[in-house]
C-alpha positions, 0 to 999 in steps of 0.5 A, a space after each residue: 205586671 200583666 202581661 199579654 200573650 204574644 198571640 194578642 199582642 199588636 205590637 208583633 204585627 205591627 213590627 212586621 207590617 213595618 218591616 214588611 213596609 220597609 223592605 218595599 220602600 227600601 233600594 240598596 242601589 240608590 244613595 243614602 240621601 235617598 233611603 234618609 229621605 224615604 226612611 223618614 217619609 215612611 216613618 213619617 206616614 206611618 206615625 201620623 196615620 196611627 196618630 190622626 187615628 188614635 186622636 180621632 179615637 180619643 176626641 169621641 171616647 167617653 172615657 179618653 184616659 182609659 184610652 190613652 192608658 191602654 195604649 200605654 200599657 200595650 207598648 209598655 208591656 211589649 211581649 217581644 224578647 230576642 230568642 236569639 238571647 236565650 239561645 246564646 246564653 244556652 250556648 254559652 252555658 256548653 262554651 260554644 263560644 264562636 257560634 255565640 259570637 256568630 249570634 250575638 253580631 246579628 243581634 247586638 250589630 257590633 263586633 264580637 270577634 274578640 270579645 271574651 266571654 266576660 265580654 259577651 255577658 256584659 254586652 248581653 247585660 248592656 243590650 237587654 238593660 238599654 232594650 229595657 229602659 228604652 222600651 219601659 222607662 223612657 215611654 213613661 217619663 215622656 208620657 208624665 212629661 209630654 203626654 199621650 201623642 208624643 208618647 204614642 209617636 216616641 214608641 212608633 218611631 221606636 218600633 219603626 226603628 227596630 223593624 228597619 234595622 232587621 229589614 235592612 243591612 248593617 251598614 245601610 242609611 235606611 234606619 239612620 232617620 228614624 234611629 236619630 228621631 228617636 235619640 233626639 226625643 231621649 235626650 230632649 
């Protein structure tokens, strides 16, 4: 594969300008109808402006395929990777295993007090396959299924998604719209 250096690549930008978004609309002091509500309003804007756009776009391309693969392949090919990773699989190699724990909650959002260090490998080896199939494998078969607007609207909400979940607290009702959304079009 050809990938894009993460200097040139939207998908960066635009994981900030959502969560930059999110952490504007987002009140920890109001309930969790509210932040359901505005969490899917905002994903909701933000997908069906990037779709009107990306439609108009393509309804005056001369080449409209060529479109539709390139924004694909810009999903596709997602530079993003957690350095937090990288970091605690370095840690783990000097059996820092406490800090490694400390990481791996922020990252993995469950509980790793007592995982053991079989434990830590194998949720480490759970969370990049399930990153890899959901941001790789899944675009492609809805996209062979659905088409380009649905695959376009599947990897916003999915980055939606991801953005929100660093913007907001753990246990916070903020990312539960977006998260449910896109676990609806994985099963479907």
């Amino acid at each position: 594969f050809i990938f894009l250096p993460a200097e040139y690549h939207p998908i960066p930008l635009l994981r900030l300008l959502f969560s930059k978004l999110a952490k504007r609309v987002y009140d920890e002091n109001s309930s969790p109808y509210y932040q359901i509500f505005s969490s899917l309003f905002l994903t909701t804007l933000i997908v069906s402006c990037i779709i009107v756009l990306s439609v108009g776009f393509i309804s005056f391309a001369h080449f409209p395929i060529a479109f539709e693969l390139l924004a694909l392949f810009l999903f596709i090919s997602n530079p993003y990777s957690n350095p937090r990773l990288k970091r605690a699989t370095w840690l783990l190699a000097q059996n820092q295993k406490p800090v490694v724990r400390d990481i791996l909650s922020l990252c993995l959002r469950r509980d790793t007090a007592n995982l053991s260090e079989t434990g830590i490998i194998k949720a480490v080896i759970e969370y990049q396959s399930l990153t890899f199939v959901r941001q790789f494998f899944v675009p492609l078969l809805v996209y062979y299924v659905f088409g380009f607007t649905v695959t376009l609207a599947y990897c916003l909400i999915i980055t939606c998604a991801n953005a929100y979940s660093k913007a907001t607290p753990l246990d916070s009702s903020f990312c539960l719209a977006s998260s449910k959304i896109a676990d609806a079009i994985e099963y479907i």
